[in-house]
C-alpha positions in Angstrom: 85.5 76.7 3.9 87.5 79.0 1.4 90.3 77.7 2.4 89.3 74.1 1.3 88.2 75.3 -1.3 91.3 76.6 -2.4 93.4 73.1 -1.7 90.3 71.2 -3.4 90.7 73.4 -6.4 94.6 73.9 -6.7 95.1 72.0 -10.3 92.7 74.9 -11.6 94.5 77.5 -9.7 97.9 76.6 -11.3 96.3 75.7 -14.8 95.6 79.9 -14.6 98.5 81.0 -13.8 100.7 78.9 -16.2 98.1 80.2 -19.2 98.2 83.5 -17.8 102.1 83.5 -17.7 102.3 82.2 -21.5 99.8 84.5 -22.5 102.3 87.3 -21.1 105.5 85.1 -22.6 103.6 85.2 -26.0 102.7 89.4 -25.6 106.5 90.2 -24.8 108.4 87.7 -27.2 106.2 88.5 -30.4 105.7 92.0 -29.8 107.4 95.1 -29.1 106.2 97.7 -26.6 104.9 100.7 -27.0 106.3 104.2 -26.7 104.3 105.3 -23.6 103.2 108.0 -25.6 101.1 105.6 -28.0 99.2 104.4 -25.0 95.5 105.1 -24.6 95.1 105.3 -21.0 90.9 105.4 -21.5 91.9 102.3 -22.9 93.7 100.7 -20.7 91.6 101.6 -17.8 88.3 99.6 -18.6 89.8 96.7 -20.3 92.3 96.0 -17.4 88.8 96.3 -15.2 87.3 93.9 -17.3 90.7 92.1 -16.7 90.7 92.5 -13.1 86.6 91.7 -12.8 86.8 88.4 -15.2 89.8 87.1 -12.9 87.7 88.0 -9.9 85.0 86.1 -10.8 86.8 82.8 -11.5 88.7 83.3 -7.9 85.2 83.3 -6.7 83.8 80.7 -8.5 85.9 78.4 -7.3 86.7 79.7 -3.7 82.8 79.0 -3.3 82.4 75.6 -5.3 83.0 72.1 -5.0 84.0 69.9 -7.3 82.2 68.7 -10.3 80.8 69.4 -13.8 79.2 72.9 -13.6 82.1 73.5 -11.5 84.5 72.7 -14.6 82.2 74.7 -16.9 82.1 77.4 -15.7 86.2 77.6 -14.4 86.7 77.3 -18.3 83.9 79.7 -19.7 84.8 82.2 -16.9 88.6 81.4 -17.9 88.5 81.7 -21.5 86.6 84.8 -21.5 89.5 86.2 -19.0 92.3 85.1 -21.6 90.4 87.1 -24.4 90.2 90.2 -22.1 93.5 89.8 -21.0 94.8 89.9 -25.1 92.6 92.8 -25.3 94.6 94.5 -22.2 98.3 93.4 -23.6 97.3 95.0 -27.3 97.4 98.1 -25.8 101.1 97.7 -24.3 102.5 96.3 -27.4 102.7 96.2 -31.4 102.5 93.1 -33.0 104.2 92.2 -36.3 102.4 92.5 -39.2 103.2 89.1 -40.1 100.7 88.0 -36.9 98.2 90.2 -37.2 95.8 87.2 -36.6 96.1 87.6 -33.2 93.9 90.6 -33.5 91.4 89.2 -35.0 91.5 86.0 -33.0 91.1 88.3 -29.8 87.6 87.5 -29.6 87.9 84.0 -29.7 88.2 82.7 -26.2 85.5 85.2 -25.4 82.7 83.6 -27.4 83.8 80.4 -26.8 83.9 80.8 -22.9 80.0 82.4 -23.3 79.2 79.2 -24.9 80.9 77.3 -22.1 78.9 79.2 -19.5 75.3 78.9 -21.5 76.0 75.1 -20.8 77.2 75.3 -17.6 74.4 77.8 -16.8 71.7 74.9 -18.1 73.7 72.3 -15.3 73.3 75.1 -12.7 69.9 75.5 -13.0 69.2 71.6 -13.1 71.3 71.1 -9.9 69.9 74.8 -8.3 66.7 73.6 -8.6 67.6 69.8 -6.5 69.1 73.0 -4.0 65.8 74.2 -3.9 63.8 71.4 -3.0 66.4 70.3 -0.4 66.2 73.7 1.3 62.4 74.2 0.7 62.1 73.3 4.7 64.4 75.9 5.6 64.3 78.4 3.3 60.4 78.7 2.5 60.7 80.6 -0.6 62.9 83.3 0.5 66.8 83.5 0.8 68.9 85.6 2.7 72.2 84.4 3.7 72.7 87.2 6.0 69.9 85.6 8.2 71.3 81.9 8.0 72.5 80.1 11.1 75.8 77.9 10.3 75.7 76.0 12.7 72.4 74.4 13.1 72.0 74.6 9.1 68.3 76.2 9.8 67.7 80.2 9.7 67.5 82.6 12.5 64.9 84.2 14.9 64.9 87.0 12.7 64.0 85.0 9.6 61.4 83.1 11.5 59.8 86.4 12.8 59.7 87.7 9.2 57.9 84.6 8.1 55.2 84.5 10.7 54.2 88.0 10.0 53.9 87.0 6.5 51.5 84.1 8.0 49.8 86.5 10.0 48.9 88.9 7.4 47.4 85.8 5.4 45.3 84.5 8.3 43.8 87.9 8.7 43.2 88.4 5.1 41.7 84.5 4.5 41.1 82.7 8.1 43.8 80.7 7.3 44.8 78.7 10.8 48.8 78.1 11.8 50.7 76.5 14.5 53.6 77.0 16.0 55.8 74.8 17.6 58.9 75.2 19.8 61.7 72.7 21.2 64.1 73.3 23.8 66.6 70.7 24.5 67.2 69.9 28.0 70.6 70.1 29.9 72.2 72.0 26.4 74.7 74.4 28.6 75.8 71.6 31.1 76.4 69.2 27.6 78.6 72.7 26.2 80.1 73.1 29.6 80.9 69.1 29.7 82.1 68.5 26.1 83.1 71.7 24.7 81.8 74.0 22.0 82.6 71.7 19.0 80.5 68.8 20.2 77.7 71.1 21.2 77.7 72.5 18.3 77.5 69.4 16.1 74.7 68.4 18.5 72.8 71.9 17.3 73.3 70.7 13.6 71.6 67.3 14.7 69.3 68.4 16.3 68.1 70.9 13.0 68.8 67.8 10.1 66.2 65.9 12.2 63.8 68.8 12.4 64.3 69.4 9.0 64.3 65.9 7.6 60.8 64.8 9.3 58.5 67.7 8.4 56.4 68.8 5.7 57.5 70.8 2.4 55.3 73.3 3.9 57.0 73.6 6.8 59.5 75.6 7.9 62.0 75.3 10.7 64.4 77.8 12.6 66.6 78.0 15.0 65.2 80.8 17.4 67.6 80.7 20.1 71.2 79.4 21.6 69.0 75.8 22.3 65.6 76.5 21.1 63.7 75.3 17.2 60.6 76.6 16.2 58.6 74.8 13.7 55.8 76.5 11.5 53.5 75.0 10.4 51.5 77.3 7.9 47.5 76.5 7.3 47.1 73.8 9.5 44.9 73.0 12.4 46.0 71.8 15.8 45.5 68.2 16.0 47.6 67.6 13.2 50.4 70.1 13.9 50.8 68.7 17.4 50.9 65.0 15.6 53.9 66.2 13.4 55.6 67.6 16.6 55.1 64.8 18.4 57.1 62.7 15.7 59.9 65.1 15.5 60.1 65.1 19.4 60.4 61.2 19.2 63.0 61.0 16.6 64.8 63.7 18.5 64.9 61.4 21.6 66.2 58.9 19.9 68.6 60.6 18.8 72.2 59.7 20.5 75.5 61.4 20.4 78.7 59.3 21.2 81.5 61.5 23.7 84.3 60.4 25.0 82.7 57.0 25.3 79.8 58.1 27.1 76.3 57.4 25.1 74.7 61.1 25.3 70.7 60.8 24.9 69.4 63.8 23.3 66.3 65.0 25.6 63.9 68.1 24.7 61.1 69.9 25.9 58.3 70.9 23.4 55.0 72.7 23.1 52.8 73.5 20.3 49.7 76.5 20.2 47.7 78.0 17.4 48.9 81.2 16.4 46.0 83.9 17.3 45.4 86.7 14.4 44.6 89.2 17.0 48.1 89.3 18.7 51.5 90.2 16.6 54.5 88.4 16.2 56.1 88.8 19.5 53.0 88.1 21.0 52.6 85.1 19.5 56.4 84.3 20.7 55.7 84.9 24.1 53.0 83.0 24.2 54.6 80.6 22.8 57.6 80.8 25.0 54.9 81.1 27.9 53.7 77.8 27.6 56.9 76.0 27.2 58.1 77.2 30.2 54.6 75.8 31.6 55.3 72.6 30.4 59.0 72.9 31.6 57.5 73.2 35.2 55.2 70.3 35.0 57.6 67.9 33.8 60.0 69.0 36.4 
């Protein structure tokens, strides 16, 4: 990904360095250096980190971003702000003429011109953070923590799911609030890895969670709980209609078809839903969970 990034991005990358480098021409052929006595090291120190930091943020910006407007924004508010701090820096390794003692006074500049290119870019970013939201309300349900975040399937972890049903649990003791829970396993997944490799089965996983994601409620919340397993929460809702929903996301999923090596691959699954019971805790809940799936496994067998 960063290194995408970094070949998307490359005009920008070189843009910086040929400003930085004429910046630096401009320091060295209008002004003289300094004895090293004249230098204030304090100084130095914490405008060159201020430098340093401003540079590090635009490296990151655009090592993390794709293309487009905010994108652009902030690459020149982030930039010019870096420019003015870099002036700053070089002022305190050379004397300038008294004929351009402008540039002084000018070192400011870029700085509040870059702020005002971030305000805008910040009022993009939140307009386009906020499509982000809703995407991700599904799998995020109002809580994010990358460190919890499954790649691969595009949904969140056990962990994540574990922390959310507690949260559920709390509020169904506190207000009789009802949940479901629903789990899918999908048949033959280690013979499919074994067959096709770790790439395919792994693009299966992230097929597998855009369907789960795509066809249930904004309430919802999906996760990947284990190697081949989705849970589905389904927060202050009875039964009947939890088991409805899962029933259409187990239908989409078998229609679902994956094309290898010219062979037409059928996705398959096995599925269960319960009601959560308030008087057990979360891993109870799981193994029950888990309990009856593995029923059902043995019936369909």
């Amino acid at each position: 990904m960063l290194l995408s990034n970094l070949k998307l991005h490359w005009t920008y990358f070189i843009l910086l360095l040929a400003v930085q480098l004429s910046t630096l021409s401009f320091a060295y052929i209008m002004g003289t250096t300094k004895d090293f006595s004249e230098i204030n090291w304090l100084d130095t120190l914490g405008e060159g980190g201020i430098t340093l930091m401003t540079l590090a943020w635009l490296i990151a910006t655009l090592l993390s971003r794709p293309k487009g407007k905010v994108t652009t924004l902030l690459f020149l508010g982030i930039g010019a702000m870096h420019i003015s701090m870099l002036l700053d820096f070089l002022d305190e390794f050379f004397r300038f003429n008294a004929s351009i003692t402008w540039l002084t006074s000018l070192e400011a500049f870029p700085a509040v011109f870059g702020m005002m290119l971030m305000s805008l870019a910040l009022y993009f970013w939140h307009q386009e953070q906020a499509l982000i939201n809703h995407s991700l309300q599904k799998r995020e349900r109002f809580y994010r923590e990358h460190s919890l975040y499954d790649f691969i399937s595009g949904l969140y972890t056990a962990e994540y799911m574990k922390r959310q049903i507690e949260n559920e649990l709390s509020h169904f003791k506190k207000y009789n609030t009802p949940f479901c829970l629903a789990i899918f396993d999908v048949k033959g997944f280690s013979h499919y890895n074994r067959q096709f490799g770790n790439h395919c089965a792994n693009h299966l996983l992230s097929d597998i969670g855009n369907i789960v994601a795509v066809n249930i409620r904004q309430s919802d919340l999906a996760c990947r709980y284990a190697a081949d397993r989705f849970i589905i929460l389904f927060p202050q809702t009875e039964f009947t209609q939890a088991k409805q929903i899962a029933q259409q996301v187990n239908n989409l999923l078998e229609q679902h078809v994956s094309y290898q090596h010219e062979q037409i691959v059928r996705t398959e699954v096995n599925w269960t839903c319960i009601v959560a019971n308030k008087q057990l805790d979360v891993t109870d809940n799981l193994n029950k969970l888990n309990h009856q799936l593995s029923k059902q496994k043995k019936m369909a067998a």
